[in-house]
N, C-alpha and C positions, 0 to 999 in steps of 0.2 A: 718432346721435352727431355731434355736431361738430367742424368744422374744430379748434379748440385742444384738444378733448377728443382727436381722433385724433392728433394734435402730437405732445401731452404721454404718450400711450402709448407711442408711438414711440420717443421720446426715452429715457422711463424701460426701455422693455425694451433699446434701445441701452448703454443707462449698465449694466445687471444684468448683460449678455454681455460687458461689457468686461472682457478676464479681467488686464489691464497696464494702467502706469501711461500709455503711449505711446497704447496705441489710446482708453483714458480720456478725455483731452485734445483726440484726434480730435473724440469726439462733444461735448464742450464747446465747441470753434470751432463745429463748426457749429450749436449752438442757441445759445450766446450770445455768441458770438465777433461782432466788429465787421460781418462778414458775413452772420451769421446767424439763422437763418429767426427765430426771436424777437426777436432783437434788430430782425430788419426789421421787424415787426409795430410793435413800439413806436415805429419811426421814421414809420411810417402815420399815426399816432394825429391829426396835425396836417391830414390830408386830410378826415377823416371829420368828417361833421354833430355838431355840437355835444349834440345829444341824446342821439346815441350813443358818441359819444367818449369819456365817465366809465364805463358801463359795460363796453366794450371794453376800455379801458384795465386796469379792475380786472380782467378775466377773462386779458385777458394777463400782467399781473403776478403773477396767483397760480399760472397755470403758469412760468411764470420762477421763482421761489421753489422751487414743489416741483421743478423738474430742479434748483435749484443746491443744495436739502438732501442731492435722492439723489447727485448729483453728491460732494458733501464727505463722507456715510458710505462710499459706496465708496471714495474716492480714500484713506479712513484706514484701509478693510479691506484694499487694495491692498498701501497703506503696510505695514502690519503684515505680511501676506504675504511680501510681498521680505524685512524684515526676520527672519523666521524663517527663510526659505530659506537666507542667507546663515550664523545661525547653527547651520545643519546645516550646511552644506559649509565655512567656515572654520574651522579649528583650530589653535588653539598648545599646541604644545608648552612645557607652562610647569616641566616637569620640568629644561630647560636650562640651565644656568648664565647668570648676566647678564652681558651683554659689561660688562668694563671699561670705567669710564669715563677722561677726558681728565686727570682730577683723580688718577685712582688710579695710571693710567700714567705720571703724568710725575715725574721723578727730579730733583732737587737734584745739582748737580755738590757733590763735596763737600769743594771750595773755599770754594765761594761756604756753604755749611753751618759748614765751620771759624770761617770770616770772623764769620758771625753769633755762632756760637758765644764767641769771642775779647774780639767787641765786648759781647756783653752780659755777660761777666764783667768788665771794666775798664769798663762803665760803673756797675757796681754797688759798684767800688770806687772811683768817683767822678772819671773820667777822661772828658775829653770826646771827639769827635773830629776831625781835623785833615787837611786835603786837602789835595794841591797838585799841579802840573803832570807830565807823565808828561816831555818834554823842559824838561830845564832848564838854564843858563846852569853854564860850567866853575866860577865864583865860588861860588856856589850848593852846589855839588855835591861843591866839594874844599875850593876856598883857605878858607874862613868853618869850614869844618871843620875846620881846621888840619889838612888832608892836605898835607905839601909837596910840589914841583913833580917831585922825584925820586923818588916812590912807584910801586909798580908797577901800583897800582888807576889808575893816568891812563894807561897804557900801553894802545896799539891793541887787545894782543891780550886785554885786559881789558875793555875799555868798548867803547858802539857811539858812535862820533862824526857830527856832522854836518861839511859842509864847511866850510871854513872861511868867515867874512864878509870883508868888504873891511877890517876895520881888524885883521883877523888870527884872531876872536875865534872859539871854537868852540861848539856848544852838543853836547848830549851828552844820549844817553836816562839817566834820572838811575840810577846802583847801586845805589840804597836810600834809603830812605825819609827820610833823617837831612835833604834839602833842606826839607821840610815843619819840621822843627824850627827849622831860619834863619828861615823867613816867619814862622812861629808867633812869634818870640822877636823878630823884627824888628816885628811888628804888634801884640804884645800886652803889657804889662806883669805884671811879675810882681805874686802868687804866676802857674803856669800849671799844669796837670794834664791831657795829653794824650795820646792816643795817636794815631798815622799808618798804617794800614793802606793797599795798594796793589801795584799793580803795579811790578816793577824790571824792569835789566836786565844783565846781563851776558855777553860772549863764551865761555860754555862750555856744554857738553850730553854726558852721560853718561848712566847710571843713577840718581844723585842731583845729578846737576846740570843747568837747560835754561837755554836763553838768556834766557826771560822767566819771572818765580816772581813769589809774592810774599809780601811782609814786612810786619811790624806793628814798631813802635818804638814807646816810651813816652818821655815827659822830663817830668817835673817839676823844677819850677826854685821856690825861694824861700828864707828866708834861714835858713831851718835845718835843714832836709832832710840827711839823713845815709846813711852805707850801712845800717846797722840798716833803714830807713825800707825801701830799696830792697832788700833781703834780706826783709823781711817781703811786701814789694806780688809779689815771685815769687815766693815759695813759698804763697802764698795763690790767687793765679793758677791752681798746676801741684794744688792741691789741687783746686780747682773743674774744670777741665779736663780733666783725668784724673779724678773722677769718684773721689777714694781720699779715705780720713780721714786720711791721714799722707804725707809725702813725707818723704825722705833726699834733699839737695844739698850738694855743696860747689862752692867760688868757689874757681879757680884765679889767679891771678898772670896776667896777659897783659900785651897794649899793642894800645889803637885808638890813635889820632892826636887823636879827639875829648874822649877821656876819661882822667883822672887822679885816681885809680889805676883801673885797669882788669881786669876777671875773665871768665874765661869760667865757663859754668855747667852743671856737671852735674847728673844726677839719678842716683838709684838704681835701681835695678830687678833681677829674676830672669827666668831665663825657664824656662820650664815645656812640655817640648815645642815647638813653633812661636810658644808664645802668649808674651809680655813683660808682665808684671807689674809696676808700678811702685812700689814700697818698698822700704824695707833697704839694704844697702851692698853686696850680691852683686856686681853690676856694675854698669859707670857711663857712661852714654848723655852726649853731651854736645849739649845745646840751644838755648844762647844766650849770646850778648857781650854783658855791661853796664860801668855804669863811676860814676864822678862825672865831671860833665861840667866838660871842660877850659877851666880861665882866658882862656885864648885863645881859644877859642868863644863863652866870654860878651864879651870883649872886641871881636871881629868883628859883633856884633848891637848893640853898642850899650850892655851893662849890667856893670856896676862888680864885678868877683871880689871885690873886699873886701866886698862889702853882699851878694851873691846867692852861692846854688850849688844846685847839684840834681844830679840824677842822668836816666843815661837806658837805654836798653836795647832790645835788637833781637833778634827771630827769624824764622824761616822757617816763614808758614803752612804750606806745601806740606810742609814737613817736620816739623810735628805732624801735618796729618793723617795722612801715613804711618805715624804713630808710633803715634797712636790708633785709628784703623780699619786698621792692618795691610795696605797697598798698596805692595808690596815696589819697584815702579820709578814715579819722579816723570814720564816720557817718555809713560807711558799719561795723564795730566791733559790733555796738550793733541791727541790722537792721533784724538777724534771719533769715539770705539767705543761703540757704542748697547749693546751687551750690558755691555762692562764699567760704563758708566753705570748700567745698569739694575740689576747688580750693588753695588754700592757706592754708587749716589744716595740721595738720601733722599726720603720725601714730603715732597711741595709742603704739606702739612699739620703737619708736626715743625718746630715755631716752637722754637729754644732760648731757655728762660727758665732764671734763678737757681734758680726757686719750683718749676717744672714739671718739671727736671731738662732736662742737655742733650742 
């Protein structure tokens, strides 16, 4: 037998006994690895008399070949090998429940859920929406509203103020939303159909009262707009909202500053055990201040009471949602309680629509 004939035995009874993929690779270095005895053979080839050189060459490459065929049916029976091993000794337990994922655990504060809610019913009745500054100028805030200077909404222990500037002037975190109707009405000519939602502020905190809430306002402005108009735009509101085929409201007599003539507005309802039901004239919830917006307010922005008028109207998101999901203190909204979240949030997936229901 020959030197490449005893090699090539070698090698293949090496490659049979390799019972891992570790000791496998062993014998691969050393037959064809950069080092190895085959590999050296081949790098001979260039010393050797040219007569014998072709032949040589071809008796060396065919044992090269056959170690790297038996080489690659082992290293796939190896392969397979481990892989059956592992499928005996790994197991899942596929009886377990699947962890929740990021999507299912995260909650909607349900503020920011109202808000959606709110907007997509006044955008469906054709209302745009309207932003503005959270600190705004005293002018802004009160005088253009025709609040006068001796009201008690300009009083310290009502408003939060800033300091004063050098020409005396103050600026103030605004108490409602009604500074977005100045800009709006300063910037834009009439007809206008908006609504203001946002953050306010004011100096109190109870049970139903915190320093920071917030409100939505409405105002449309143009020249023949009436209370009919805005008696229908809220009770069409408090139908979609409340989720009922019928509401009961009446409009009380009041006085804002902004608005002439002015109402507050109740709704009806019963309540049934702990639950409040919203219809009938059982009893009477009271939820919002509307008005026709006052001559002096169109005159502060700029537009003529004899040619223009509209109406406008204000409520406390925070204080539907309690109304509608039944969250008896407004104090838990900003308090960072993961279970009551988790209780009362909604999915990140419950989009409010008209069509879809909210």
């Amino acid at each position: 037998m020959s030197e490449l004939e005893t090699l090539e035995k070698q090698f293949l009874q090496a490659i049979d006994q390799a019972d891992d993929l570790s000791s496998l690779e062993t014998v691969r270095i050393d037959a064809l690895g950069k080092k190895g005895k085959i590999s050296s053979l081949m790098q001979g080839l260039g010393k050797m008399p040219p007569e014998d050189r072709k032949s040589f060459g071809q008796a060396v490459n065919a044992v090269k070949q056959a170690i790297s065929s038996a080489l690659e049916v082992q290293k796939s029976a190896l392969e397979q090998a481990a892989l059956n091993q592992r499928l005996e000794t790994e197991r899942e337990d596929i009886t377990l429940p699947v962890r929740p994922s990021p999507v299912s655990q995260g909650r909607i504060h349900p503020i920011s859920q109202v808000w959606e809610e709110i907007t997509e019913i006044f955008a469906d009745l054709g209302f745009a929406m309207a932003e503005g500054p959270h600190i705004e100028t005293d002018e802004n805030n009160f005088t253009k509203l025709n609040i006068p200077d001796e009201h008690p909404a300009r009083q310290e222990h009502d408003t939060f103020y800033f300091n004063p500037k050098p020409d005396g002037s103050r600026r103030v975190l605004r108490t409602h939303t009604s500074p977005v109707q100045i800009r709006t009405m300063e910037a834009s000519k009439p007809p206008i159909r908006i609504i203001a939602p946002g953050r306010v502020f004011r100096s109190d905190s109870d049970q139903t009262h915190t320093p920071m809430f917030h409100q939505i306002e409405g105002l449309v402005i143009d020249k023949e707009t009436h209370m009919g108009h805005l008696k229908w735009v809220l009770e069409e509101f408090c139908k979609a909202f409340f989720e009922v085929d019928d509401v009961t409201m009446r409009f009380r007599a009041s006085h804002f500053p902004f608005t002439e003539p002015s109402a507050e507005v109740d709704i009806g309802y019963s309540k049934v055990g702990d639950e409040v039901r919203f219809g009938g004239d059982e009893n009477w919830m009271e939820i919002l201040g509307c008005g026709m917006v006052h001559p002096n307010v169109l005159k502060n922005v700029g537009l003529d009471p004899d040619e223009y008028q509209g109406f406008a109207f204000g409520m406390g998101i925070d204080r539907l949602a309690t109304l509608k999901y039944g969250m008896p203190d407004l104090r838990a909204f900003f308090a960072g309680d993961l279970n009551w979240l988790r209780h009362y949030g909604f999915s990140v997936l419950n989009v409010p629509t008209i069509a879809g229901g909210l």
